[in-house]
N, C-alpha and C positions, 0 to 999 in steps of 0.2 A: 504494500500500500504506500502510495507519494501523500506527502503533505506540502503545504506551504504556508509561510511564513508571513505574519499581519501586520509586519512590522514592530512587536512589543517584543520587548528584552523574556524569552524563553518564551512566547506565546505561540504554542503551534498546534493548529487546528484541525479535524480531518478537510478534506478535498472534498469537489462533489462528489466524487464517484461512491463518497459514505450515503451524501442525499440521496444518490443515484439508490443506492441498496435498501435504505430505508425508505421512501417514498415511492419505491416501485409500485402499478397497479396491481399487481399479486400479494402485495405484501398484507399479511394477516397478522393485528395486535394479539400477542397474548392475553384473553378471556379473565386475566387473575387481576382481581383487584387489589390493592395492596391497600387502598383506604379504607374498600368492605371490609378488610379481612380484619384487621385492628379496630374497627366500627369511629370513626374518627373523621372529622371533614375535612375535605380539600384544601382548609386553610389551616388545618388543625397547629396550633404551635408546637414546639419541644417539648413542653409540660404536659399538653395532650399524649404526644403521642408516647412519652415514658410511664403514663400510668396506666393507659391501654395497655401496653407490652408487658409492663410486670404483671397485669391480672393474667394476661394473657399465658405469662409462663409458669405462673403461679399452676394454670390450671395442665396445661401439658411438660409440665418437668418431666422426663424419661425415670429420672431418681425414683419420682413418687408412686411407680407403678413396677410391682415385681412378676407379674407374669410376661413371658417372655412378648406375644401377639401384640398386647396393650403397649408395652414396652418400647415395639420397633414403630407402631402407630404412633405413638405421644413423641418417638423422635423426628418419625416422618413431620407431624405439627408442629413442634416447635420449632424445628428448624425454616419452615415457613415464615414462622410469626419474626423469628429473628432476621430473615432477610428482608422480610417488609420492613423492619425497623430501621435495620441500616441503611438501608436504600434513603426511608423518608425521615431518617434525623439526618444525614449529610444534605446538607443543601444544594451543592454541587451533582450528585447522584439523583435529587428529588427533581432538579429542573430538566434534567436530561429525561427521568421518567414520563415529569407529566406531557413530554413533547411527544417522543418518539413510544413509550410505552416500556412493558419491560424488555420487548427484544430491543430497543434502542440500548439498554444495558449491555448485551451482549456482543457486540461490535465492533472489532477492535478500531483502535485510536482514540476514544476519549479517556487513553490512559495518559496519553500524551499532553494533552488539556492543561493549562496553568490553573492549577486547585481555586489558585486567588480568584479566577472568574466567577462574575457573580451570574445568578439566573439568568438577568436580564440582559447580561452581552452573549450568555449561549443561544438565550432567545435569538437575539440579533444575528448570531452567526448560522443558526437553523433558517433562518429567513434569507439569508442572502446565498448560503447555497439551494434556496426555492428558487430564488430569481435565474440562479445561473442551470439552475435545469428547466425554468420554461424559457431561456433563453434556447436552450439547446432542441425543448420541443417548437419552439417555432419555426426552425430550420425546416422543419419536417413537416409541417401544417401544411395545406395550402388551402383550408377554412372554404368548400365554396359553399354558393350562395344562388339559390337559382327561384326564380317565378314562372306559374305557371297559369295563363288566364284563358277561360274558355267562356266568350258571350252566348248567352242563347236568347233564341228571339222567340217568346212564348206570347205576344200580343195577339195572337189568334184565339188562344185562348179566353179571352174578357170583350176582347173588342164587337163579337159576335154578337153580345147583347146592347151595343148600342144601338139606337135608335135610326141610326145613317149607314150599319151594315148592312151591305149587300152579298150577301152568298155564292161564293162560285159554286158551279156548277158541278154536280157530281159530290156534293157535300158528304160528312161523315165528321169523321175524326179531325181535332182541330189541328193545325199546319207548326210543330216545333221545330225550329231549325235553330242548329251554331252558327252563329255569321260574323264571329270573328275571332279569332285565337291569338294569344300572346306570348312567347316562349323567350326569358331572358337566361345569364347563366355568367356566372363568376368565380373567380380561382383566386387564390395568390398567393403567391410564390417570393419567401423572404430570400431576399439576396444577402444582407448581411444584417447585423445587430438593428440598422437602423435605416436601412433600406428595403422598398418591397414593391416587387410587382405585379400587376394585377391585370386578370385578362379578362376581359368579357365581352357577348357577345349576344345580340335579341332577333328574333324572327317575328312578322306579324303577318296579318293577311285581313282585311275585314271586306264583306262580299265578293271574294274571288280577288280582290288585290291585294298583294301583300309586299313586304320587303325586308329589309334586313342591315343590322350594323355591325362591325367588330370594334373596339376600341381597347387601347395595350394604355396603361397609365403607369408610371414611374414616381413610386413618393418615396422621400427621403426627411427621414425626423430631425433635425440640424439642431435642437436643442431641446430642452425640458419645458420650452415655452412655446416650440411653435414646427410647424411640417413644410412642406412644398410638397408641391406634384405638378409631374408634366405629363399631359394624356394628348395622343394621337387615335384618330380613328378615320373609320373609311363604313358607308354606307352605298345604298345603291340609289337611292334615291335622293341626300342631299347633298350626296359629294366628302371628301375628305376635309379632317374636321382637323384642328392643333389647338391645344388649350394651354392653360395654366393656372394653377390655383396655388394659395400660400394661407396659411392660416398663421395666427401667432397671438399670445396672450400680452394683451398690454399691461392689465393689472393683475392683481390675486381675483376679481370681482369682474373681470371686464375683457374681452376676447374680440378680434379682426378677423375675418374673413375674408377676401380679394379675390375675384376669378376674372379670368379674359378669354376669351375665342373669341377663334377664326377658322370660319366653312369656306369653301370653292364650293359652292354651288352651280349648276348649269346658267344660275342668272346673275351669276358673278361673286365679289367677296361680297360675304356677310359678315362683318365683324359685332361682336357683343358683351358685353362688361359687366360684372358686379360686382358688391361690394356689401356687407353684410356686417354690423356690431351685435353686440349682444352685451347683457350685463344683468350681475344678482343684483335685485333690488330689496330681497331679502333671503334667508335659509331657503324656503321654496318658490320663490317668485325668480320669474326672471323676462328678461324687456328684450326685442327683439327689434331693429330699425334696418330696411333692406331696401337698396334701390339699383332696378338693372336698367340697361339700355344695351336695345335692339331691335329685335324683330316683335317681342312683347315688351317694351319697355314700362315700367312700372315704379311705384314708392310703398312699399307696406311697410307695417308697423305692426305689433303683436305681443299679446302679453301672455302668460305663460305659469303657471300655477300648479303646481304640482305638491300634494301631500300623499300619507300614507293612506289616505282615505277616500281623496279626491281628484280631481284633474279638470283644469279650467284651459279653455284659449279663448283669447279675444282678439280677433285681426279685423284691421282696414287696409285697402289698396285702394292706391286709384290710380290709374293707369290706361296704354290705348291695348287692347282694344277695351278688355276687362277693367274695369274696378264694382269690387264689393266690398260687404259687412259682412264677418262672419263671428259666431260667439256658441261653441260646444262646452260641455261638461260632461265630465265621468265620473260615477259614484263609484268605489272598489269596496265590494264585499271582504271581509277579514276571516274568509272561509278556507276550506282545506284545495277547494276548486280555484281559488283566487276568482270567484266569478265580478264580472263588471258591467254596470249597465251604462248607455251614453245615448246624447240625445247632442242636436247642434241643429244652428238652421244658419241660413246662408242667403243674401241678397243682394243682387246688384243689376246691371243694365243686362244681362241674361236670362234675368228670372228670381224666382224664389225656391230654393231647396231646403228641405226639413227630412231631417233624419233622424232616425231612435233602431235601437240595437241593443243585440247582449255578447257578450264574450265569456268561456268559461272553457278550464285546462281539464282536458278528459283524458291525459293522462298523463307520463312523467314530458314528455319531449311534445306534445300535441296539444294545442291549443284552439279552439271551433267555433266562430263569430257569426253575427246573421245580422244583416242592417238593410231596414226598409229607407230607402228614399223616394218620395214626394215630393215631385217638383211643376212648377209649371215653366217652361212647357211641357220639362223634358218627360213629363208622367206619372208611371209607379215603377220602381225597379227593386228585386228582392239581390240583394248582395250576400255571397256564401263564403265565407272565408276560413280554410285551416291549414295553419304554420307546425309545422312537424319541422324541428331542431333549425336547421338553417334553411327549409323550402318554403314554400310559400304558393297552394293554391288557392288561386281565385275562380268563382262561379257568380258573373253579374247576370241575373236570369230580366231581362227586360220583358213586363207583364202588358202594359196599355199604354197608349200615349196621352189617357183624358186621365181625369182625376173619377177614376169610380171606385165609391166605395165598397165593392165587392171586392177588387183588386187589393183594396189594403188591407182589407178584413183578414184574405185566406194570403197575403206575405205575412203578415203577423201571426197568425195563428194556425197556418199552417207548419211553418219551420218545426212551434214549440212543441206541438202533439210532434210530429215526427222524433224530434229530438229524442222526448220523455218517453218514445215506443223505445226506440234504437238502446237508450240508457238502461231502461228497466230489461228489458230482452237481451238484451246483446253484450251491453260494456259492462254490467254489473255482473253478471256470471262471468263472462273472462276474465276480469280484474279478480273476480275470488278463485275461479281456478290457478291461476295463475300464481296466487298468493297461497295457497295449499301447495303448488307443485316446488315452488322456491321453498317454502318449507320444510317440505320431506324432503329436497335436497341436503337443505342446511344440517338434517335432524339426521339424516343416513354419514354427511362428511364430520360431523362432530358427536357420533357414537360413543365409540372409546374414549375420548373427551369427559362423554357426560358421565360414564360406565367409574372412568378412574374418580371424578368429582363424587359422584354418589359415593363410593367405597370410603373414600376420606370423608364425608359430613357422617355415613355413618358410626366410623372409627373414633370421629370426634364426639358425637355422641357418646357412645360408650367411655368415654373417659372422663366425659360432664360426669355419669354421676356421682360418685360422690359428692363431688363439688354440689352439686344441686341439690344432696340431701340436705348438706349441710346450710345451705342459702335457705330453702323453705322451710328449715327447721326453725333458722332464727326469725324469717321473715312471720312466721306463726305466731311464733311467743310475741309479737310489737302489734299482729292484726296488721302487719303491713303488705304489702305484694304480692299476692299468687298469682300465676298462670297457672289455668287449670287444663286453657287446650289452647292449642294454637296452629295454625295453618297456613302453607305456603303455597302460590300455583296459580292455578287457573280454575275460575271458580264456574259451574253451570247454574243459570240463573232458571225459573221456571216458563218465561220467555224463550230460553233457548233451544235448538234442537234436542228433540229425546236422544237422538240417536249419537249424541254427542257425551261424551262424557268430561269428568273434570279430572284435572291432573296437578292434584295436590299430593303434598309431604308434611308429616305431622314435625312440629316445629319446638314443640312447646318444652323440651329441654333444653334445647341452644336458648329460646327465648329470657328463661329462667336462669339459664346461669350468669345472664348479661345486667341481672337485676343487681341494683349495688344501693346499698340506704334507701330501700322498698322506692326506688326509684329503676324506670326502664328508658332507656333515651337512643334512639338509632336514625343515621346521619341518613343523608338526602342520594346516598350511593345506593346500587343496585343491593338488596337485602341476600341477594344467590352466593355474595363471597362473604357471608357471615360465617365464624364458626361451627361447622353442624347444618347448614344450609348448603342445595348446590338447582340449579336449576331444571324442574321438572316438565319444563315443555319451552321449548329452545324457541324462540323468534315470535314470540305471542306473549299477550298482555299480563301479568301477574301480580296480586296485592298479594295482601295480607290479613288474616281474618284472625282475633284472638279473643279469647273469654277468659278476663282475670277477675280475682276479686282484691278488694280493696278495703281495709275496714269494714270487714263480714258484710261488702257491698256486692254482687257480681255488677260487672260492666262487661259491654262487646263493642270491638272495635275492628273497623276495616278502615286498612292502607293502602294506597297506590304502591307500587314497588318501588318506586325512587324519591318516595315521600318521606319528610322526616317525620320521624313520631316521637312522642315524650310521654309517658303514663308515669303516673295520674294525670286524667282530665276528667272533663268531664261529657259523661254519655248515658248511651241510654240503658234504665235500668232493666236488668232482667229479673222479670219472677222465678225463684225457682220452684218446681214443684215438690208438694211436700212427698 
């Protein structure tokens, strides 16, 4: 293994090629919690975590136990408990833990590390060999990026009931045709650290005419503040194109834009300009002023609002040929679908357009849109949109050209019945097969895993008791703390499938040995790396169910699995039967 040198007097680091071996996509954390196992938080201090350790060895000393089985078990544990210790008292050992995990321990070169380093420059140097390995995956990217639009002309469909249609002859079935298609597509290809090239290229055709462009663009990042790019292209119908564009931050708060072309057209040069600011005018606001000249020359101006909740634009242009007013909003649902609804309308020497729509992710990489617009003249038109990772198809279904309310009735209310068919039918049973089949994968690749964990919460078990005789002996004489049962797992509710079962583990020894001054206290870590715990159903939801008493009280309490709990509280009482 090479290392290099940071410049500090003995300070030597691993290289990437350590990032490279711990940040690999294969790479699998070891399952062992070292915070569960001690029962102790994340932030726990030294004082924590040495009185965790000594209960903890208190209760697996090898000494304390003379048959030979108990014997080699209680060494197997304690010798756990003592490397979680050492690991999370050295600070040096604990920062490299909480980053990389425990195989980050096991790795050579951070024996070579300057002890003196504190967390937070290992942080920093965990971080900067990040950078230089997605520098290295950018070499290799070429990110593309492609759209794909298919018009259809469904106006036969509505138009038939106006009052000025006339029927061709031979009538039937109403007339849907595609009558125009949009095919773009983009690549790019990094040249070096700070250069990158990019190619793309579009087909169209609308009623049997169509054509096409390639353009090669060249940008280069020339500092921390600002880009360049020079794009060349060539089409078939406007002629070859040469541009340039330069971006560059003027303030922390405030950013330039600049572009220029130049076409050869058949009807000579066309040359054309813009120029574009922008600036925060708070945390989510930000102000937009643009003005181009050429073939559409124009002046807009746009405001721009964006929270975790919301999303505003407000623009004006005016300009030849176009100027309008235009002013959308988007409410964002704070749901697991990220669904958002959005409305906007639009006005200017064209017309008026009104739009409303929804958006919501159906599934990790897929996201599935539908926007009615209203407009006069241009009609009713139902918009279909879904973006899967970096594609992008579009379905603008063009319905009438009048404004009838039939038309807007079934774009609006037809999509959503479809949608909610396709969702209940189709994506919710795939998404749960799919999440049972990833399951019994996970649950057949971490068998022996779970087989050697089981064996050890049992073995711990068995060496609780005493210890627990003696905790509920004294906890009795005070009327302080009993666990009388307690449970670990997956629970079936009477809601649930029959045919499903629950997959608990009786808990209620490990529970009771953690009790100390008729007090029970367990941190906000997974409860599966507690002593005498291990996890009974691998990739699926788990609390905690327990029934102690308390002051000749019974109480029942259930936990979430990485909820912290503290007994006594207060809860609800149970009757017991006489």
């Amino acid at each position: 293994m090479s290392f290099q040198n940071t410049g500090g007097v003995g300070v030597t680091v691993p290289n990437a090629n350590m990032a490279a071996s711990l940040d690999d996509d294969d790479f699998e954390f070891d399952n062992q919690d070292y915070y569960s196992l001690l029962n102790v938080r994340k932030e726990a201090t030294l004082e924590e975590l040495k009185a965790s350790y000594r209960r903890l060895c208190m209760l697996y000393h090898p000494d304390k136990h003379r048959d030979p089985e108990l014997k080699s078990q209680a060494e197997q544990l304690f010798n756990q408990v003592h490397q979680a210790y050492e690991v999370l008292s050295d600070a040096h050992s604990r920062a490299i833990y909480d980053i990389f995990g425990k195989k980050g321990l096991e790795v050579e070169g951070w024996e070579v590390v300057e002890r003196k380093r504190t967390p937070a420059e290992i942080r920093e140097e965990y971080e900067r060999l990040q950078r230089e390995r997605e520098e290295r995956r950018l070499q290799q990217r070429t990110n593309p990026k492609g759209t794909i639009s298919v018009g259809v002309d469904a106006t036969d469909l509505f138009d038939r009931y106006d009052e000025d249609f006339e029927e061709m002859p031979g009538g039937g079935f109403p007339h849907i045709e595609i009558n125009k298609m949009h095919i773009s597509q983009s690549i790019e290809a990094p040249l070096t650290n700070s250069d990158t090239a990019v190619l793309s290229g579009s087909l169209s055709t609308h009623n049997g005419n169509g054509g096409g462009n390639i353009n090669m663009t060249v940008r280069r990042v020339t500092s921390a503040k600002g880009w360049g790019e020079v794009e060349l292209g060539a089409g078939d119908i406007l002629g070859p194109l040469i541009g340039l564009k330069v971006f560059r931050n003027l303030t922390s708060r405030c950013f330039l834009t600049a572009q220029c072309g130049l076409q050869f057209s058949p009807r000579g040069l066309r040359p054309s300009c813009s120029l574009m600011t922008a600036r925060h005018l708070d945390q989510n606001t930000m102000g937009y002023l643009q003005w181009r000249w050429g073939p559409n020359s124009a002046m807009t101006t746009s405001l721009v609002r964006d929270t975790k909740s919301s999303h505003f634009t407000l623009a004006l242009q005016l300009g030849v040929p176009h100027s309008y007013l235009m002013m959308s909003y988007q409410y964002k649902f704070q749901d697991e679908d990220q669904t958002k609804v959005k409305g906007s309308v639009k006005t200017g020497w064209f017309g008026t357009v009104v739009e409303y729509g929804a958006e919501r992710k159906i599934s990790r990489h897929s996201v599935l849109s539908a926007t009615v617009s209203i407009g006069v003249p241009q009609g009713v038109t139902l918009k279909i949109k879904l973006a899967r990772a970096s594609q992008t198809y579009l379905f603008p279904v063009h319905l009438t050209d009048q404004l009838l309310p039939s038309a807007v009735f079934y774009a609006t209310v037809g999509p959503l019945l479809v949608y909610m068919a396709i969702h209940r039918l189709v994506v919710i049973p795939y998404t749960q097969a799919q999440k049972e089949q990833d399951l019994e994968l996970h649950r057949k690749s971490s068998a022996t895993d779970i087989a050697k964990k089981k064996h050890e919460a049992e073995s711990a078990v068995l060496l609780m008791q005493e210890s627990v005789k003696r905790i509920k002996e004294a906890e009795e004489s005070k009327m302080g703390l009993i666990i009388l049962n307690a449970w670990y797992g997956k629970f079936v509710s009477d809601t649930s499938q029959k045919q499903e079962k629950a997959k608990v583990i009786d808990v209620t020894v490990p529970l009771q040995c953690l009790v100390k001054d008729s007090k029970l206290i367990l941190t906000e870590a997974s409860k599966a790396g507690l002593p005498g715990f291990y996890d009974p159903c691998v990739g699926e939801e788990k609390s905690l169910k327990l029934l102690y008493q308390f002051r000749g009280v019974m109480h029942q309490v259930i936990s979430a699995d990485t909820e912290s709990l503290r007994i006594p509280k207060q809860s609800h009482r149970i009757e017991s039967e006489s």
